[in-house]
C-alpha positions as CSV (number, residue, x, y, z in Angstrom):
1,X,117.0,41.4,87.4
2,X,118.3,43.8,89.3
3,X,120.5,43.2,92.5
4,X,119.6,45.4,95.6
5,X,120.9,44.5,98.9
6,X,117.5,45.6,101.0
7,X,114.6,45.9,98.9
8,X,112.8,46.9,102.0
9,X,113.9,50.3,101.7
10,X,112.1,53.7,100.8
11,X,115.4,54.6,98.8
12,X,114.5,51.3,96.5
13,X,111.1,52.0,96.0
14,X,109.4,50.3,99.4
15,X,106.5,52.0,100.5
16,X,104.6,50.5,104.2
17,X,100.9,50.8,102.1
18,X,99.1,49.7,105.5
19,X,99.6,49.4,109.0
20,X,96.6,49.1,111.7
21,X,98.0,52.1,114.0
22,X,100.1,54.9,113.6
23,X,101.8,57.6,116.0
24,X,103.0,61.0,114.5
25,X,106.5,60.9,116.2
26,X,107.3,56.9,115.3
27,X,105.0,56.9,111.8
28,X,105.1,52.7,109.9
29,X,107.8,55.0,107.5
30,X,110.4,54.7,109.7
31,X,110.6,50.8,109.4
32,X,111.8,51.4,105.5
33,X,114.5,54.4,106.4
34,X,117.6,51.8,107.3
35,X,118.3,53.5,110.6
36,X,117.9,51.2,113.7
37,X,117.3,54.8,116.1
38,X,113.7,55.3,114.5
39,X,111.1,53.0,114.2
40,X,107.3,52.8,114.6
41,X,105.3,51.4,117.3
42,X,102.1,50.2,117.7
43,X,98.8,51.8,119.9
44,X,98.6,48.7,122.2
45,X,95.9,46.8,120.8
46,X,96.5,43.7,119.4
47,X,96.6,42.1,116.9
48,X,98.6,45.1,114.8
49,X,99.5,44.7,111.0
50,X,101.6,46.3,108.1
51,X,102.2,45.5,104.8
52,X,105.5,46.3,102.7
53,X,104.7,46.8,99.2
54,X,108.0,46.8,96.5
55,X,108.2,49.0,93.6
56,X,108.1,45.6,91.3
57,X,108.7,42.1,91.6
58,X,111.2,40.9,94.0
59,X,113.2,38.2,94.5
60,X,114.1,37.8,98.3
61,X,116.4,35.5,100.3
62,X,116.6,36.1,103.6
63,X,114.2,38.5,105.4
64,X,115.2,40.4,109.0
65,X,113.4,42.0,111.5
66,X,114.2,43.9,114.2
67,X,112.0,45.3,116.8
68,X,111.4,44.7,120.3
69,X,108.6,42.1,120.8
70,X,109.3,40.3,123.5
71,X,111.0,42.7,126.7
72,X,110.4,39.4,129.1
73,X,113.0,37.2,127.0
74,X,115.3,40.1,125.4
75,X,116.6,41.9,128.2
76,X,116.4,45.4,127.3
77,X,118.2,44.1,123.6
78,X,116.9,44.6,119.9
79,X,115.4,41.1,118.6
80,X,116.2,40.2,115.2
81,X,114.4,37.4,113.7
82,X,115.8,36.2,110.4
83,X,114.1,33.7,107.9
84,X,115.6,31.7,104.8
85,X,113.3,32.3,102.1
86,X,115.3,31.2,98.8
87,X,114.3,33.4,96.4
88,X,111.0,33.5,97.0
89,X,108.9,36.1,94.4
90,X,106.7,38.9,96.3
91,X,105.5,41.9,95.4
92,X,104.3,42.6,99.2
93,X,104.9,41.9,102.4
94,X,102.7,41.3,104.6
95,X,103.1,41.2,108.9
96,X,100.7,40.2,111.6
97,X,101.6,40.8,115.1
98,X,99.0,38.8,117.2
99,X,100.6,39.5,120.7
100,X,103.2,40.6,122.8
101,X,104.9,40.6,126.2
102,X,104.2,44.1,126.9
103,X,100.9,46.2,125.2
104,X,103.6,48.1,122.7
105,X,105.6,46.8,120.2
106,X,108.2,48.8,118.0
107,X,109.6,47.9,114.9
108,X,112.8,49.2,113.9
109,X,113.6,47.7,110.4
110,X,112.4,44.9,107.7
111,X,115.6,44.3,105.4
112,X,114.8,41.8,102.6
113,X,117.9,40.6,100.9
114,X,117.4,39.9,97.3
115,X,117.0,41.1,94.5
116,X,114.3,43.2,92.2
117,X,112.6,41.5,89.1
118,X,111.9,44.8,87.6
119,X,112.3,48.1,88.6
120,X,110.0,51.2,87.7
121,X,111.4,54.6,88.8
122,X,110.4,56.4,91.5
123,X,108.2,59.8,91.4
């Protein structure tokens, strides 16, 4: 096993396989890059999807996301939504958006703190 802080990003293998809508200046890539000033966004229909895909088995513990989802309740702030998943085994991720406060959502990172079962190298 081998231990990576964010297996959620491009630098570790994570690849954003599918994603239900996709602008050329905030592409579904930008959720994998670790920077919190790029992200994508959604086309305003709902509901939106993406999946994460690892490159192996992983391990996580705690999954984050941050985005703005909710402008009512957030004030203008970045949301981050964390969940306690105790080493739960995945090999994707997988994310449905259903609705939101306004017709846009963006979604600026997925970290997933764990750890990966097996790594293959990258191409």
């Amino acid at each position: 096993m081998t231990k990576v802080s964010d297996v959620c990003l491009s630098s570790c293998g994570a690849t954003v396989v599918l994603a239900t809508s996709s602008d050329e200046h905030y592409p579904p890539e930008n959720i994998l890059d670790g920077k919190l000033e790029t992200f994508w966004t959604t086309t305003g229909t709902f509901p939106q999807e993406f999946i994460i895909s690892f490159n192996g088995s992983a391990r996580i513990n705690k999954l984050t996301v941050q985005s703005y989802l909710d402008l009512e309740n957030s004030e203008g702030q970045l949301q981050t939504e964390e969940f306690m998943l105790s080493g739960c085994q995945a090999t994707h991720l997988r994310f449905i958006i259903e609705s939101s406060y306004d017709h846009f959502v963006s979604i600026h990172r997925v970290m997933a703190d764990g750890a990966m079962d097996s790594m293959s190298p990258t191409a």
